[in-house]
C-alpha positions as CSV (number, residue, x, y, z in Angstrom):
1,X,0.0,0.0,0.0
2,X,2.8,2.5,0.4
3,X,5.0,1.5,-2.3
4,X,3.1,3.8,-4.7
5,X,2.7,6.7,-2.6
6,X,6.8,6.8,-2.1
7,X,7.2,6.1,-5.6
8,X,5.3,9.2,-6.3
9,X,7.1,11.4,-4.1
10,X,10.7,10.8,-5.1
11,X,9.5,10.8,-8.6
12,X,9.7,14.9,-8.3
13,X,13.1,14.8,-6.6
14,X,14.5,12.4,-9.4
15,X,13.2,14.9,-11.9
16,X,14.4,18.0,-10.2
17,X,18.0,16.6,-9.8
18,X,18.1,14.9,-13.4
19,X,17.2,18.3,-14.8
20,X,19.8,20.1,-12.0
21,X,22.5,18.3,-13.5
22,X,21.6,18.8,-17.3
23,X,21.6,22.7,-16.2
24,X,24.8,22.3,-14.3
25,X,28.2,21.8,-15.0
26,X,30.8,24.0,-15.1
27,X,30.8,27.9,-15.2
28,X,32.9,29.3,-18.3
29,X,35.4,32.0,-17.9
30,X,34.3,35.1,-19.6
31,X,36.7,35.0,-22.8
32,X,35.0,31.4,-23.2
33,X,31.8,32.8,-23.9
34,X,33.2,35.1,-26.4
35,X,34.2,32.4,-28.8
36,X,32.1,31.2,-31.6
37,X,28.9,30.3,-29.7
38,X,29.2,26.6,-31.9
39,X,31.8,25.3,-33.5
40,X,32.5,21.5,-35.0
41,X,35.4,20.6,-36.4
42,X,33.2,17.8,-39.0
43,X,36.5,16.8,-41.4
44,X,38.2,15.0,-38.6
45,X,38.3,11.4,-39.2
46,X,36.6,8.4,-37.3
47,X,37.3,4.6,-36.5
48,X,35.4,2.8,-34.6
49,X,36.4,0.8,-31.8
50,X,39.7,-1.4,-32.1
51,X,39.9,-2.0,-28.4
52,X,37.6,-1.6,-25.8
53,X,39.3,1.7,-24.6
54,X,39.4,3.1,-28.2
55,X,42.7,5.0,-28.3
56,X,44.5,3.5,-31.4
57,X,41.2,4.5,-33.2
58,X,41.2,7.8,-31.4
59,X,44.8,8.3,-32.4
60,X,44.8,7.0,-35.8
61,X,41.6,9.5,-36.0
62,X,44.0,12.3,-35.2
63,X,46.9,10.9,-37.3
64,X,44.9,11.0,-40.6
65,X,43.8,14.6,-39.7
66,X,47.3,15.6,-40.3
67,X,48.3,13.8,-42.5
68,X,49.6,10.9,-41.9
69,X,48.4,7.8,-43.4
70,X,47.7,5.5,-40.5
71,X,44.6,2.6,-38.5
72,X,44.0,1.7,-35.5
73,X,45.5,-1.9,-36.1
74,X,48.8,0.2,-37.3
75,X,48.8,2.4,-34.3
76,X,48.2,-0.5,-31.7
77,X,51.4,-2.2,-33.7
78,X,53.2,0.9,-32.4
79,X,52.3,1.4,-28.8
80,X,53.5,-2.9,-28.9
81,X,56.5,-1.9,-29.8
82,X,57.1,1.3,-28.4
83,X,55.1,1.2,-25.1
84,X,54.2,-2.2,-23.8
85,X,53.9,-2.2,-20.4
86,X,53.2,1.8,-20.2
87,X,50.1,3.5,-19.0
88,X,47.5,3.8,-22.2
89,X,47.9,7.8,-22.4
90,X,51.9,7.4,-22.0
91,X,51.2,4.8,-24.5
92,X,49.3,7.0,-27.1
93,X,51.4,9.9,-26.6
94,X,55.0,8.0,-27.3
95,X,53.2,6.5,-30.3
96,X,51.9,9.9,-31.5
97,X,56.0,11.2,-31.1
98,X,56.9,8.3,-33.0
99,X,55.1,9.9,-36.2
100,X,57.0,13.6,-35.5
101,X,53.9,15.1,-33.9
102,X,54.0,17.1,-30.9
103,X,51.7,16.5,-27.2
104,X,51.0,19.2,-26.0
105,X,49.0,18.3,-22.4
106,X,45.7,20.9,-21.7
107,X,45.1,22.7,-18.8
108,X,41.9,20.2,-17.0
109,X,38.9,22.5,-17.2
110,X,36.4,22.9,-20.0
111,X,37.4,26.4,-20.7
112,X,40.9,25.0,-22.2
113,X,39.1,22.3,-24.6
114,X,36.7,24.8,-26.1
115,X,39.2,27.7,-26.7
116,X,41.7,24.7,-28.8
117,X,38.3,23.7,-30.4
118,X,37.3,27.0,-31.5
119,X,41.0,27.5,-32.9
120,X,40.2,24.4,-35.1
121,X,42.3,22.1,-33.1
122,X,40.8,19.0,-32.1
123,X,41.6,17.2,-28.4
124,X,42.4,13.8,-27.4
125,X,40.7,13.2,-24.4
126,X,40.0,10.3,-21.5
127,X,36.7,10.1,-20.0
128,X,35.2,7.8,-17.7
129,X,32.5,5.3,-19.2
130,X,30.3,6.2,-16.2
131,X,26.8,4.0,-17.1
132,X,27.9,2.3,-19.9
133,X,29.9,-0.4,-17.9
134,X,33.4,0.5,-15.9
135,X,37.1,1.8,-16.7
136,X,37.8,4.7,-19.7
137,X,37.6,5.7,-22.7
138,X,39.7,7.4,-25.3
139,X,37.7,10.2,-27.4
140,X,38.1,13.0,-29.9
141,X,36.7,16.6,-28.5
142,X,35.7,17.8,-32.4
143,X,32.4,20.6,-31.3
144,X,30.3,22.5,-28.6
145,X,27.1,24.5,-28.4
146,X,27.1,27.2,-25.7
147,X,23.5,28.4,-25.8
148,X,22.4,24.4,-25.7
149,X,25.6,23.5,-23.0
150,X,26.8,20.3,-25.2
151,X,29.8,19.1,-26.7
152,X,30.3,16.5,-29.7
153,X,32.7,14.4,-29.7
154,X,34.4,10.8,-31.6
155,X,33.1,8.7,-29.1
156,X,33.3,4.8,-28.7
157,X,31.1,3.6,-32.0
158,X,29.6,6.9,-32.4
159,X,30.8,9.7,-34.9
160,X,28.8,12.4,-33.5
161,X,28.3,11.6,-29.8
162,X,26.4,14.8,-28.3
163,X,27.1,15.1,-24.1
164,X,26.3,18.2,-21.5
165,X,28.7,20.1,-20.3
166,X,27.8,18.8,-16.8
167,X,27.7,15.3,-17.8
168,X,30.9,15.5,-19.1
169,X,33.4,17.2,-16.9
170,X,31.7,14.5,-14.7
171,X,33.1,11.8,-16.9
172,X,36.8,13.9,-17.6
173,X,37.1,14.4,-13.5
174,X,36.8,10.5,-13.4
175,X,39.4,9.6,-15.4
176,X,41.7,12.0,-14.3
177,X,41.2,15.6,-16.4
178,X,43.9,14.0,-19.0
179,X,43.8,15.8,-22.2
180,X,45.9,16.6,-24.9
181,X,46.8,18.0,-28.5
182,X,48.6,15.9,-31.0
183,X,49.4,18.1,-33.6
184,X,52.4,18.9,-36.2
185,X,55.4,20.5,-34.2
186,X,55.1,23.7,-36.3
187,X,51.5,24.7,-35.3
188,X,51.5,26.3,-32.1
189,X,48.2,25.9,-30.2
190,X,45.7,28.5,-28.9
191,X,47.4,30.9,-26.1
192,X,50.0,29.1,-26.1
193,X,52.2,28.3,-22.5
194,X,55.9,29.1,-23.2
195,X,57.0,26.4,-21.0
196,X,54.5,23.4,-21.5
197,X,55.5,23.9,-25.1
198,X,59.3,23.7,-25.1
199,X,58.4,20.9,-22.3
200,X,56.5,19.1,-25.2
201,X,59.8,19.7,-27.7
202,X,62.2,18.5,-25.1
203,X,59.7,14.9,-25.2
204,X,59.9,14.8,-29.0
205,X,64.1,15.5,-28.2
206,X,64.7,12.8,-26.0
207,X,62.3,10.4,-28.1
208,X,64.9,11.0,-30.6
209,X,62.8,12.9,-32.9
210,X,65.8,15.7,-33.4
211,X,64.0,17.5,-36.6
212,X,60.9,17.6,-35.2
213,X,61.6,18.8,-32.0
214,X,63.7,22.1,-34.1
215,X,60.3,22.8,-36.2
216,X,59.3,23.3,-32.6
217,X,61.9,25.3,-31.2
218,X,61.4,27.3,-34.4
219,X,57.9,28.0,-33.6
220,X,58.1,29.1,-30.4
221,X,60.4,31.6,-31.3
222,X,57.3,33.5,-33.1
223,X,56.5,34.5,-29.6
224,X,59.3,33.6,-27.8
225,X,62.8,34.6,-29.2
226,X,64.8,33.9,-26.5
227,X,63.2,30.2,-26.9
228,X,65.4,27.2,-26.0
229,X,65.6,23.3,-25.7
């Protein structure tokens, strides 16, 4: 007799805190909410899962985007090679060196991804699977919508997989607020850091990737003349 009545009175509260958290999420920065109001970045590629973390597809997605002819079974070839035994973003990121392309590791709040996005750069994320079953997941941050509080990105099997803001950052504090650029070491990123980028050469440096890490050194020097390894 009173299982309806308490069903019906938490039904409200349920509501109330399902619609709280679709409101919610994280506050942007002024400057954020200056940038393009929506922005998706629709020519990078997709795979679809390899693994069940998904970041050879991830990375082969953002290998292709520049350029470089590569899959998911060719990338998870690499981090064998390269990375056994390594964490999977350690992994990914030695991998991504391998090919001459710089990391370039993101501040961990929102306002950092959207200001790359807007820039046209797309970012290699690691979000928490939350109700789809446990562990993480590599993804591709390729678009938001400020007025609707969503983002897109390359997610799991799904090209275009649309996600709060609030649900989100949920998922990205989870996993650890890992995020990262993997981009050609002669494109400096949005607002650049002076040191995390010369930090990101010295990696490519000690990888053994000499040239690459001098296109870098070169591109700092835009902004930085005084710029050294």
């Amino acid at each position: 007799m009173f299982q309806p009545v308490r069903a019906i009175k938490l039904l409200p509260i349920a509501m109330f805190c399902l619609l709280s958290a679709c409101a919610g999420g994280p506050q942007l920065l002024p400057e954020t909410k200056r940038l393009p109001e929506r922005v998706e970045l629709a020519d990078v590629p997709f795979f679809q899962l390899s693994d069940a973390q998904g970041g050879p597809s991830a990375l082969a997605a953002l290998l292709n985007h520049y350029g470089v002819i590569s899959s998911p079974g060719l990338v998870d070839e690499r981090i064998q090679q390269l990375a056994k035994g390594q964490s999977p973003q350690a992994g990914l990121e030695k991998v991504a060196r391998s090919y001459d392309l710089l990391v370039y590791p993101l501040p961990g709040n929102l306002d950092a991804l959207l200001q790359q996005v807007s820039a046209g750069h797309p970012v290699l994320l690691m979000q928490d699977r939350m109700f789809a079953g446990p562990g993480s997941q590599f993804a591709v941050l390729v678009g938001y919508d400020q007025r609707e509080r969503t983002l897109v990105l390359r997610s799991g099997n799904s090209r275009r997989w649309y996600t709060s803001f609030a649900r989100f950052d949920d998922a990205w504090s989870e996993a650890g607020r890992w995020a990262v650029l993997v981009q050609p070491a002669s494109q400096l990123p949005a607002q650049p850091v002076e040191q995390v980028w010369l930090q990101a050469a010295r990696e490519l440096h000690r990888q053994g990737r000499n040239e690459a890490a001098q296109r870098a050194l070169r591109a700092a020097r835009q902004l930085w003349p005084d710029a050294e390894l």
